[in-house]
C-alpha positions in Angstrom: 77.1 276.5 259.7 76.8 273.6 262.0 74.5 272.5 264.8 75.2 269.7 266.8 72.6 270.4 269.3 68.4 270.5 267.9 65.4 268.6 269.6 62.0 267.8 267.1 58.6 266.5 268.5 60.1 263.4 269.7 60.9 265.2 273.0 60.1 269.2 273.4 60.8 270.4 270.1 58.0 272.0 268.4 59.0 270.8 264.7 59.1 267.4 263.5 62.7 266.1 262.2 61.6 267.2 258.3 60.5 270.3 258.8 63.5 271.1 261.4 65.7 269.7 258.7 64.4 272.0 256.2 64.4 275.1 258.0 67.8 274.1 258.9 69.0 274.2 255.6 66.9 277.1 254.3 68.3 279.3 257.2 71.8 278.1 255.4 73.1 275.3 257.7 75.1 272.8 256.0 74.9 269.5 259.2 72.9 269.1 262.3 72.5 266.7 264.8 68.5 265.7 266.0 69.5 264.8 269.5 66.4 264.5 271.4 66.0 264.6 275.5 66.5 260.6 276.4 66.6 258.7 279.5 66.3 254.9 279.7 62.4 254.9 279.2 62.8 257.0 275.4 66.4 256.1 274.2 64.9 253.1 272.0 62.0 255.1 270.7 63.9 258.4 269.7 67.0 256.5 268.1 64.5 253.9 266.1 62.7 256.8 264.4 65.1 259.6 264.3 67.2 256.9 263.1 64.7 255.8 260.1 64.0 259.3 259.1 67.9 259.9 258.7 68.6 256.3 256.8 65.2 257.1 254.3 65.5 260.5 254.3 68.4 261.8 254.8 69.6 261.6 250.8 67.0 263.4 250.0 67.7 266.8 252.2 69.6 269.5 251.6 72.2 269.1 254.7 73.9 266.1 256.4 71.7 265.1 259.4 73.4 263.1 262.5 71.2 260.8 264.7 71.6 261.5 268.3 70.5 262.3 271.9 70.9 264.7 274.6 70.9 262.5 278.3 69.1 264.8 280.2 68.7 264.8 284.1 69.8 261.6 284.2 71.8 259.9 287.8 75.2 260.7 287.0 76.7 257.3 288.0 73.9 255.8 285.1 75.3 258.6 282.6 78.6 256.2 280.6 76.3 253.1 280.7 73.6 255.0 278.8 76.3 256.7 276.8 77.6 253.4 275.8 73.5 252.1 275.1 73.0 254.8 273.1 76.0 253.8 270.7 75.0 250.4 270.5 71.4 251.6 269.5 73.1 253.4 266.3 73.2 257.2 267.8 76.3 258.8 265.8 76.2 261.6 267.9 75.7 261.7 272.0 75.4 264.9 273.8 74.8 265.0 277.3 72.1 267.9 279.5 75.1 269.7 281.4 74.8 271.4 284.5 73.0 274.6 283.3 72.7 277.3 285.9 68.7 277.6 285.0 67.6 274.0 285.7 67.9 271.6 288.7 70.5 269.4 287.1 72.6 266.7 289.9 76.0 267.9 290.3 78.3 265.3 289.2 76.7 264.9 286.0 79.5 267.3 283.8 81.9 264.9 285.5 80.2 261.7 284.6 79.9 262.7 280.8 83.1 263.5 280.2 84.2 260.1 281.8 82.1 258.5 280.1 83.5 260.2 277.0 80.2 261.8 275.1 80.8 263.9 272.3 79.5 266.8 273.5 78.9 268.6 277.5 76.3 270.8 276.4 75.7 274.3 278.0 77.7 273.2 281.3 77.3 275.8 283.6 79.3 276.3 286.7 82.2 274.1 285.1 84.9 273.5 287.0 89.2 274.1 286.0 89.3 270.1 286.8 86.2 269.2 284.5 87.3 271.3 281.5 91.3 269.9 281.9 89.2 266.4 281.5 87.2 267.3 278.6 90.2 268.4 276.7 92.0 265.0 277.8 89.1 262.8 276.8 88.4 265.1 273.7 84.9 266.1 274.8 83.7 269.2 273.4 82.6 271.9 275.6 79.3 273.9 274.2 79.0 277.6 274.1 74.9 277.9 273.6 72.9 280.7 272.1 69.9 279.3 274.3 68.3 281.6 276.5 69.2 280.9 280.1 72.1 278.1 279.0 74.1 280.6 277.9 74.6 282.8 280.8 77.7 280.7 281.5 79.2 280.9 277.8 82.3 283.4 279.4 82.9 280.8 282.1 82.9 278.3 279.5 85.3 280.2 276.8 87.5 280.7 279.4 88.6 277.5 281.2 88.2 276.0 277.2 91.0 278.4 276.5 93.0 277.8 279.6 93.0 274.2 279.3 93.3 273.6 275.4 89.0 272.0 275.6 87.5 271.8 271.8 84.6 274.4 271.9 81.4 274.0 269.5 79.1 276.6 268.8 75.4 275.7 269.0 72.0 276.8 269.4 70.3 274.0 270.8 67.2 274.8 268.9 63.5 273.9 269.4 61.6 276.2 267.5 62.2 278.0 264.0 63.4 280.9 265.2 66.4 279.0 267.3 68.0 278.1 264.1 70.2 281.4 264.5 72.0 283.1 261.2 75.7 283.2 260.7 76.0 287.1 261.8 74.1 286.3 265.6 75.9 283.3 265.6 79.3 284.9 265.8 78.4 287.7 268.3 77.3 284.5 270.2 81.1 283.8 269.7 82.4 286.9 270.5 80.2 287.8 273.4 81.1 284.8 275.2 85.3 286.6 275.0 86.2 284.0 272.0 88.5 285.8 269.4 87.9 286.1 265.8 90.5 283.2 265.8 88.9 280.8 268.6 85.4 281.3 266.9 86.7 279.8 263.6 88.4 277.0 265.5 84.9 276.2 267.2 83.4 276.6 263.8 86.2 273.9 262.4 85.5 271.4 265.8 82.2 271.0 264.3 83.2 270.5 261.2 85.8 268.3 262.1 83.9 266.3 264.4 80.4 265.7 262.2 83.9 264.0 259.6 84.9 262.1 262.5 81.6 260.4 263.7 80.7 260.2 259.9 84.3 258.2 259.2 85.4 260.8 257.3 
């Protein structure tokens, strides 16, 4: 398993990035990504010390572990130029707060990630036939979430994904211990959402594939 999508103390996780890391890999995940709420004001501080605790250690854990963010709430026309900041401050992984139907998130911001080409749309809500034909022209994946609330758009999701050939990932972005989901949820997740047995293992492979890509693999 693979999850793309965690938060720690350094924004409203509940678990510093060790212990997250290690409950991670004791519930039998293989890779995460620590990708913390940012805006301008925390980018710096979140990618200086996830960043140190992946470089020092990172060898010494039982997964991979990506250092990331989540832009969350942020002015969608500021969205690509802190997409672009966060890359040049070493994040190997940028996820962006989509427009979830449970918080007060500007429209336009699913829009401006994808331009602005993040790795990830997480939980996007209401997304639109013209915003998922993007995301699968830019390559941005499209996030079906086990998070309360978030994922009360997964079928919406799954099916403009399928329509319009999108990458899917499957996450859980988790801020407490029990978030980190096991394999057997995680699936009905999947399934739940309308994916087949077939389109669950393909999301399962995007992760896969894309932790090898970011990691020059």
């Amino acid at each position: 398993m693979i999850d793309l999508h965690t938060h720690t103390t350094f924004s409203d996780g509940v678990l510093i990035p060790a212990e997250l890391a290690r409950r991670a890999a004791k519930a039998g995940y293989k890779a995460m990504a620590m990708t913390d709420h940012a805006d301008a004001s925390n980018l710096g501080i979140i990618l200086d010390n996830i960043g140190r605790f992946v470089k020092e250690t990172g060898p010494y854990l039982d997964l991979e572990v990506l250092c990331g963010v989540e832009i969350t709430h942020v002015p969608p026309p500021l969205i690509p130029d802190l997409i672009r900041e966060a890359r040049k401050r070493g994040a190997q992984i940028v996820v962006v707060h989509g427009e979830t139907v449970v918080e007060p998130v500007l429209i336009g911001t699913n829009l401006a990630a994808i331009e602005g080409g993040a790795d990830i749309l997480a939980h996007p809500g209401m997304l639109t036939p013209q915003e998922a034909e993007l995301a699968a022209e830019k390559g941005v994946c499209l996030e079906i979430t086990s998070r309360k609330g978030h994922s009360l758009t997964n079928g919406l999701v799954a099916s403009l994904a399928r329509k319009f050939g999108a990458q899917l990932v499957l996450d859980n972005d988790a801020h407490a211990p029990g978030d980190l989901i096991p394999l057997e949820l995680r699936k009905k997740v999947a399934l739940g959402a309308g994916l087949t047995s077939e389109e669950y293992a393909q999301a399962e492979a995007n992760s896969r594939a894309l932790v090898g890509r970011l990691l020059g693999r």
